[in-house]
C-alpha positions as CSV (number, residue, x, y, z in Angstrom):
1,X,3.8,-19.0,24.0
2,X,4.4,-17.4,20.6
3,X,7.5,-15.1,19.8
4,X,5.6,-12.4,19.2
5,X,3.9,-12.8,22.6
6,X,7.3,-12.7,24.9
7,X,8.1,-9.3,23.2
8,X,7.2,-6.0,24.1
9,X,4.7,-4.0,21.1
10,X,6.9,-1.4,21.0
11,X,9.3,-4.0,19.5
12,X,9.9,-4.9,15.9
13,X,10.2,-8.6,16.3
14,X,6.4,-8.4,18.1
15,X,5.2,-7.8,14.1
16,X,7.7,-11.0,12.9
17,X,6.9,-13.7,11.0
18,X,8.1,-17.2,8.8
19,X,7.3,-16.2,5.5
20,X,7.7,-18.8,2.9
21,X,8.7,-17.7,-0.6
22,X,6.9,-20.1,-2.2
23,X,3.6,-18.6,-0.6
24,X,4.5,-15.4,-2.2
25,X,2.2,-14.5,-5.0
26,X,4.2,-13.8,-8.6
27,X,1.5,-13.3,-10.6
28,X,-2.1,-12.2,-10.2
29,X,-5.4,-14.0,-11.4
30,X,-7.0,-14.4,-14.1
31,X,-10.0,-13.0,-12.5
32,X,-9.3,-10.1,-10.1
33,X,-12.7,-11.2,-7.7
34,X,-11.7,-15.3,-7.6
35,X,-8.9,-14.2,-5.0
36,X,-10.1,-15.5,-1.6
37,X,-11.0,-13.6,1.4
38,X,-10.6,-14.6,4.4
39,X,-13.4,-13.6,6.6
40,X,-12.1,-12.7,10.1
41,X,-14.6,-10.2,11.3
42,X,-15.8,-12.1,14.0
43,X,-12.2,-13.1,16.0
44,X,-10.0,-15.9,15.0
45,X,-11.9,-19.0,15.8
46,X,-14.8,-18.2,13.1
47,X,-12.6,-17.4,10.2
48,X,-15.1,-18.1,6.9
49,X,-13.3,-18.9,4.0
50,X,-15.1,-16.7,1.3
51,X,-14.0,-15.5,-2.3
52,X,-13.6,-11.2,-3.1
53,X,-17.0,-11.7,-5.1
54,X,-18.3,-12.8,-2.2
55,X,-18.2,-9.1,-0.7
56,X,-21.3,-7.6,-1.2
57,X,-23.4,-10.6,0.6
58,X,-21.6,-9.5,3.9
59,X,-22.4,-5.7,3.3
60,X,-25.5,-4.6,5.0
61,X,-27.5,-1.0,4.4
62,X,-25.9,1.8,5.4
63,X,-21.9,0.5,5.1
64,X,-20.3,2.6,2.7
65,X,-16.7,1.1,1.0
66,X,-14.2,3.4,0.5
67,X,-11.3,3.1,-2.0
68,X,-8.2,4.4,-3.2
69,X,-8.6,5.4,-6.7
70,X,-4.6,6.6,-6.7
71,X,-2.6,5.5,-10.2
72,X,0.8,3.9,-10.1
73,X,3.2,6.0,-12.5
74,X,6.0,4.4,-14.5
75,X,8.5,5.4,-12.0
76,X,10.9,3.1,-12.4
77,X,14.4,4.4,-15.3
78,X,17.0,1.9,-15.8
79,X,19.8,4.3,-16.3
80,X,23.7,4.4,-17.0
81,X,26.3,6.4,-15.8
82,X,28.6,8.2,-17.8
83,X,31.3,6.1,-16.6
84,X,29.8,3.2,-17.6
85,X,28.0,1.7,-14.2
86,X,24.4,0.8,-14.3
87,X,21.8,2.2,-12.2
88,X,17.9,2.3,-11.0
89,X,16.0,5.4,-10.4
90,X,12.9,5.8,-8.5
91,X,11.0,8.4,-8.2
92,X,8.9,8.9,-5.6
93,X,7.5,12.2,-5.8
94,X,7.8,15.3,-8.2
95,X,7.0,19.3,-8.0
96,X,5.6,19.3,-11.1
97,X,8.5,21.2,-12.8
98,X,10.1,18.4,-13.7
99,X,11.9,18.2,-10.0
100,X,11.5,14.5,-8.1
101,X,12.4,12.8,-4.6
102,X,14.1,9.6,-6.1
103,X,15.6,6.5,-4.9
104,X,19.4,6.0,-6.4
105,X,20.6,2.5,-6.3
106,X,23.6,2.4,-6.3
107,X,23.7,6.0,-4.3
108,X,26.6,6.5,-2.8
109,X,28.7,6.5,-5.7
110,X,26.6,8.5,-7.4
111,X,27.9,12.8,-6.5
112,X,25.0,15.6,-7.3
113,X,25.8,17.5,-10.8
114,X,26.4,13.9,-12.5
115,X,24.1,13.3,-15.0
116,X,22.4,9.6,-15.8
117,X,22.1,8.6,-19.6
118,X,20.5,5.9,-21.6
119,X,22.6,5.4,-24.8
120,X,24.6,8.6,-24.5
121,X,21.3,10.4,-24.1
122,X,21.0,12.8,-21.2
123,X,17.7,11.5,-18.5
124,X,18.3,13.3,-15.3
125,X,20.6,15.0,-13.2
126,X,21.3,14.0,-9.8
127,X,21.7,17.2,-7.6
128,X,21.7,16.7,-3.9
129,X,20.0,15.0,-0.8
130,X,17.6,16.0,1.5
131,X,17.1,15.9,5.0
132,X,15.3,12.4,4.6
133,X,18.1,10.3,2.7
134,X,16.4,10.9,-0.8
135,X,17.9,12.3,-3.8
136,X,16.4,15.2,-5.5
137,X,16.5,14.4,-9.1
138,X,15.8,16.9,-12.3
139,X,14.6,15.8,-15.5
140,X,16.7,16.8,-17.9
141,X,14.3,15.2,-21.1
142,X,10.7,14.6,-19.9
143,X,9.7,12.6,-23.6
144,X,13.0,10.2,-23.1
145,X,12.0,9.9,-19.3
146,X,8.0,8.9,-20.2
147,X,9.4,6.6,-22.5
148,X,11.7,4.8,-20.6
149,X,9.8,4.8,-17.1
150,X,8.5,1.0,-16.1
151,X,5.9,0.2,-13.5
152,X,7.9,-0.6,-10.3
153,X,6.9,-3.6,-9.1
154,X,7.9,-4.7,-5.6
155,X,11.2,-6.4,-5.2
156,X,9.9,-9.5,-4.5
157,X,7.8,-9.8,-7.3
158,X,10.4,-11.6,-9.3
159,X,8.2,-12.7,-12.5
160,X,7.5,-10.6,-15.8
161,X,4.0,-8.8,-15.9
162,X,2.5,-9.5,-19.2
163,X,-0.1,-7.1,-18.9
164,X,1.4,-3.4,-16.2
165,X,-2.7,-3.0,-16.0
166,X,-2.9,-5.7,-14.0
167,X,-0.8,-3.6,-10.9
168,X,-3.7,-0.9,-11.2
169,X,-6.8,-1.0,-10.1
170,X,-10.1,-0.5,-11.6
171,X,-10.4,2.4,-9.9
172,X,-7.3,4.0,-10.6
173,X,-7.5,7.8,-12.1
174,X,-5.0,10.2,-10.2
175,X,-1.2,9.9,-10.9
176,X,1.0,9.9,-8.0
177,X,1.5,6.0,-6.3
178,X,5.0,4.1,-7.0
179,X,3.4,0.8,-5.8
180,X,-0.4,-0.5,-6.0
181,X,-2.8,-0.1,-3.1
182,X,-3.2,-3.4,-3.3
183,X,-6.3,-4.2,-1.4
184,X,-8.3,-2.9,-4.6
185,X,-6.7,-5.0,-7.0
186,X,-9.1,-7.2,-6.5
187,X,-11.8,-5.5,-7.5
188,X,-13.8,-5.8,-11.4
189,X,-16.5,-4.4,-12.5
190,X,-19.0,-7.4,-11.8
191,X,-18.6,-7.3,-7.7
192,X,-18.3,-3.5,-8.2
193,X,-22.1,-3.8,-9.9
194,X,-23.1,-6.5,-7.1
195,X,-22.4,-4.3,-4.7
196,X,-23.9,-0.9,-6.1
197,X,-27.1,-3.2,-6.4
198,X,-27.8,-3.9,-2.7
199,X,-27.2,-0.1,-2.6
200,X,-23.7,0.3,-0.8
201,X,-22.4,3.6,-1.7
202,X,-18.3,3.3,-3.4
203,X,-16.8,6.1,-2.3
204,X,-13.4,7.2,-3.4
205,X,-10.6,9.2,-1.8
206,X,-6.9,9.2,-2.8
207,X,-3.6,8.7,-1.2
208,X,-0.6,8.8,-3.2
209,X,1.1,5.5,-2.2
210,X,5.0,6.4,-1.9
211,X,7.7,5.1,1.1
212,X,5.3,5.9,4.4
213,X,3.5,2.3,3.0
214,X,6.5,0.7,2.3
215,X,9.8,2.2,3.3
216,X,10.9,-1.4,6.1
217,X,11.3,-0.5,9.6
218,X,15.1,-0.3,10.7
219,X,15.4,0.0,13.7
220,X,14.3,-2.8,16.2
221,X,12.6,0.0,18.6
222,X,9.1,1.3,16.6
223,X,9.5,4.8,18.8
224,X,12.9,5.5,16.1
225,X,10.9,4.9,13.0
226,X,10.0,7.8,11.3
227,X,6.9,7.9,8.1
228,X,7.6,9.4,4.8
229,X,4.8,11.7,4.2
230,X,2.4,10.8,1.3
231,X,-0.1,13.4,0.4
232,X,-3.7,12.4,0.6
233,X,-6.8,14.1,-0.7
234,X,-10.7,13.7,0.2
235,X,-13.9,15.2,-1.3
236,X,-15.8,16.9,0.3
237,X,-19.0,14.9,-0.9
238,X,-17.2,11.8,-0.2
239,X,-16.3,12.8,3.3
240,X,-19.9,13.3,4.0
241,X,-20.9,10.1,3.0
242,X,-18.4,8.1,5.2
243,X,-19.5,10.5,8.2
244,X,-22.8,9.3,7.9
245,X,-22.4,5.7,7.0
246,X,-23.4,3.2,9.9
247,X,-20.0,1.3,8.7
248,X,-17.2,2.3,7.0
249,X,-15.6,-0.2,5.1
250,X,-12.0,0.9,4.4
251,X,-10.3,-0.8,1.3
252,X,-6.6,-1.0,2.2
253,X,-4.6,-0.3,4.9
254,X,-3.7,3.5,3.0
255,X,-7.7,4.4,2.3
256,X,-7.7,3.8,6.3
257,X,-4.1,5.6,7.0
258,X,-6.2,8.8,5.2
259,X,-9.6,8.6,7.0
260,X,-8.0,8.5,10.5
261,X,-5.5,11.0,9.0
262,X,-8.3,13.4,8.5
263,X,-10.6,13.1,11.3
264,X,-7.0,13.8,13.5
265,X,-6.0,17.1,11.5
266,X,-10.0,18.1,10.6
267,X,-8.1,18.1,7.1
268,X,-9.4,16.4,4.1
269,X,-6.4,17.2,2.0
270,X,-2.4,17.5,3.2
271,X,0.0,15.3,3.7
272,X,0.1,12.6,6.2
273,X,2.8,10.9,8.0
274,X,0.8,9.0,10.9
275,X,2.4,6.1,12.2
276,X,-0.5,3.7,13.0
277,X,0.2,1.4,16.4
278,X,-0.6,-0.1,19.3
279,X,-2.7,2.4,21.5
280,X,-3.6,4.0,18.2
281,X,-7.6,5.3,19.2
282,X,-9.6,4.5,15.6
283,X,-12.4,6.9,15.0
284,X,-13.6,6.4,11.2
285,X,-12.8,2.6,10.0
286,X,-14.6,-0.1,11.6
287,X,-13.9,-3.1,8.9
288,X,-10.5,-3.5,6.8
289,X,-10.2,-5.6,3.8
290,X,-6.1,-6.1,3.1
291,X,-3.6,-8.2,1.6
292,X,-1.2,-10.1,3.9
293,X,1.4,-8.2,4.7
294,X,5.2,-8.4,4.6
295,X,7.0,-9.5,8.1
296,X,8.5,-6.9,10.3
297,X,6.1,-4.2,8.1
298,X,4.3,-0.6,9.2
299,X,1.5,-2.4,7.8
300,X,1.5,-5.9,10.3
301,X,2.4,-3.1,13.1
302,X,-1.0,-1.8,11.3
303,X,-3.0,-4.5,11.8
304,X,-1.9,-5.4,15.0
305,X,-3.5,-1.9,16.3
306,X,-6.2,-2.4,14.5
307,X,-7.2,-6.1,14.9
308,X,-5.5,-7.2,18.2
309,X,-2.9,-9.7,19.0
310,X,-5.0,-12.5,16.9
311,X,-3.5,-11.3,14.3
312,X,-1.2,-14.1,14.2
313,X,-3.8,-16.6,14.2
314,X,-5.1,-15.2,11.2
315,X,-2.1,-15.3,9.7
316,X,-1.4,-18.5,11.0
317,X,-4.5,-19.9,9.3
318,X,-3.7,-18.0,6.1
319,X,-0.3,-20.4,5.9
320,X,-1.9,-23.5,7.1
321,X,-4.7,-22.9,4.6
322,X,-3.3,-22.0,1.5
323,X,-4.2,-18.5,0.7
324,X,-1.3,-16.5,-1.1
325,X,0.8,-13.3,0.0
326,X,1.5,-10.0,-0.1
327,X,0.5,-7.9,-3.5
328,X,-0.8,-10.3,-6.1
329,X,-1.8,-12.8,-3.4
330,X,-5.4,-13.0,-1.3
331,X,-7.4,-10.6,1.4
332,X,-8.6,-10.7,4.4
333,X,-11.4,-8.8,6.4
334,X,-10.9,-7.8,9.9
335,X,-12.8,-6.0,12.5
336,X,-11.7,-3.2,14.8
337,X,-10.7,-5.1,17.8
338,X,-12.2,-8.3,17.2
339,X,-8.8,-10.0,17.5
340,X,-7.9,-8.5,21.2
């Protein structure tokens, strides 16, 4: 019997798995499309090994695809203290006036009214926490800030990006995400055409990607862990078109996080901070395309709901067969509960 099996689903270690790091991807294609997909849509014992540009021959009339058209900011400062220590600044989310939520590292060392330099040159100034453990920030010299601000690639993506469009997606056109939604990486414009030609609406809807997608799980019992909010927003005119689609297709696990986010509340804009899990009731999505996930994630604890239990066969397949991990690596397509 599998690990994951003997544990309860309201258990972390239920959503565990061996990760290699060689598996992880470092760097992305050449091609976006020429990532694989694993075809899982039918349950665990008829996986089809497919390619992304393979998509639109599996769409039939009537499925509409919904993306995330969110744009990663340069969030990302490499700052000094005054005193001479270094440190790294994320921000996760601003007011507009020049306010953020920010991630310090180092933090605790780090008092609100100290101000963070690069070359002697005022950035920011820390000011104080909130009730969530982040850091309010205030820009102290927006053009110095722009400048300086890097694409913040995940921590585990340890290899220079030669090209930062390569962690956006074709879609991308709102500001707001500090990481990728990663599912529509793989994306170009040719599979975007094939697809649009066997008339599949692409409807697009936006969730600022921020910690609720990738904040880890600490604590072993899922009932403790609480989601960041990430504000989402939906058009109307898109809204209508996924309500009348015969199948909604939902490109990433945060384009489905915001359609079962709205059809909850009844509101196509807000913020949402739902915690998708076992017992979850789906309503809108009823195919996912996705990147393999990290271990012990929100987003295996996702899939799980979503898929079923077979989730570790997948995976299981995904590692016996080659395909790469997490954001640069391959995707998969999964049906609501065809792996229960």
């Amino acid at each position: 019997m599998a690990e994951g099996s003997r544990l309860s689903q309201g258990d972390l270690g239920a959503y565990d798995y061996s990760l290699p790091k060689e598996r992880i991807a470092q760097h992305p294609l050449e091609q976006r499309s020429s990532a694989r997909l694993l075809d899982a849509r039918h349950g665990p014992k008829a996986i089809v090994n497919r390619l992304v540009s393979d998509l639109p021959d599996v769409l039939l009339p009537g499925d509409v695809v919904v993306v995330n058209e969110s744009k990663v900011i340069p969030a990302r400062l490499r700052l000094r203290r005054k005193s001479g220590g270094s440190c790294e600044v994320l921000l996760i989310e601003g007011d507009g006036e020049g306010n953020f939520k920010a991630l310090i590292r180092p933090s605790k060392r780090i008092k609100g009214g100290e101000v963070l330099v690069v070359d002697e040159s005022p950035v920011l100034e820390v000011r104080s926490e909130d009730s969530s453990g982040l850091r309010l920030v205030r820009i102290v010299d927006a053009e110095l800030a722009k400048r300086l601000g890097e694409i913040p690639l995940p921590p585990y993506i340890e290899a220079e990006l030669s090209d930062p469009e390569r962690y956006q997606t074709v879609f991308a056109a709102r500001e707001g995400s500090v990481a990728a939604p990663t599912a529509g990486l793989h994306f170009d414009q040719a599979t975007i055409s094939a697809i649009e030609a066997k008339g599949i609406e692409i409807v697009k809807i936006d969730l600022a990607v921020g910690l609720g997608t990738f904040l880890p799980i600490k604590s072993e019992n899922l009932s403790d862990h609480k989601m960041h909010e990430e504000a989402y927003d939906i058009p109307v005119e898109s809204w209508l078109k996924i309500t009348q689609a015969k199948r909604v297709l939902a490109v990433g696990t945060t384009v489905l996080r915001a359609l079962e986010s709205a059809k909850l509340t009844g509101e196509l804009s807000g913020r949402t901070d739902l915690f998708v899990r076992e017992g979850f009731r789906f309503q809108v999505v009823d195919i996912l395309m996705t990147n393999f996930h990290v271990p012990r994630s929100t987003l295996v604890v996702l899939i799980s709901a979503f898929y079923g239990p077979a989730w570790r066969e997948v995976y299981e397949y995904a590692l016996q067969n080659g395909y790469r991990f997490l954001s640069f690596g391959d995707a998969m397509l999964l049906s609501k509960g065809a792996g229960g």
